[in-house]
C-alpha positions, -999 to +999 in steps of 0.1 A: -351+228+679-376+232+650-367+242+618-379+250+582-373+217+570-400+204+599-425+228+588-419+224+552-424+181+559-457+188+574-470+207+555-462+183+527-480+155+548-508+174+557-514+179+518-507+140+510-530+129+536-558+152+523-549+140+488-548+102+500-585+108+518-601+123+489-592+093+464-599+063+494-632+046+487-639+031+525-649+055+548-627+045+575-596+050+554-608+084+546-612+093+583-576+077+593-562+096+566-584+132+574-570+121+614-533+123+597-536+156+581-555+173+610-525+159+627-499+174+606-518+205+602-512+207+637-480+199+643-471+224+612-486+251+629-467+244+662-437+245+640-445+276+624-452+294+661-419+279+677-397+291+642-416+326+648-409+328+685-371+317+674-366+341+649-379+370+672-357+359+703-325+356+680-337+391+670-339+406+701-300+388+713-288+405+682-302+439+690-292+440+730 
């Protein structure tokens, strides 16, 4: 089960990442670290769907 806390660590990755890239000097740390927040950014907004599809199915058990 996802839950905020999931979303709220990558979101904070995806931001580190971004912040690590901008201040590396060789270009292929800056892509490995641009790959890592394109990674997180992903997997934060899988996290945000599945917590949206959660909160709407609890919805609908509490309304039946």
């Amino acid at each position: 089960m996802i839950t905020q806390a999931d979303l709220d660590h990558h979101i904070k990755r995806e931001r580190q990442e971004r912040e690590f890239a901008e201040r590396a000097t060789d270009p292929a740390v800056r892509r490995s670290h641009l790959d890592l927040a394109a990674s997180h950014a992903r997997r934060a907004a899988n996290a945000k769907t599945r917590l949206e599809r959660d909160q709407v199915s609890t919805q609908g058990l509490i309304q039946t």
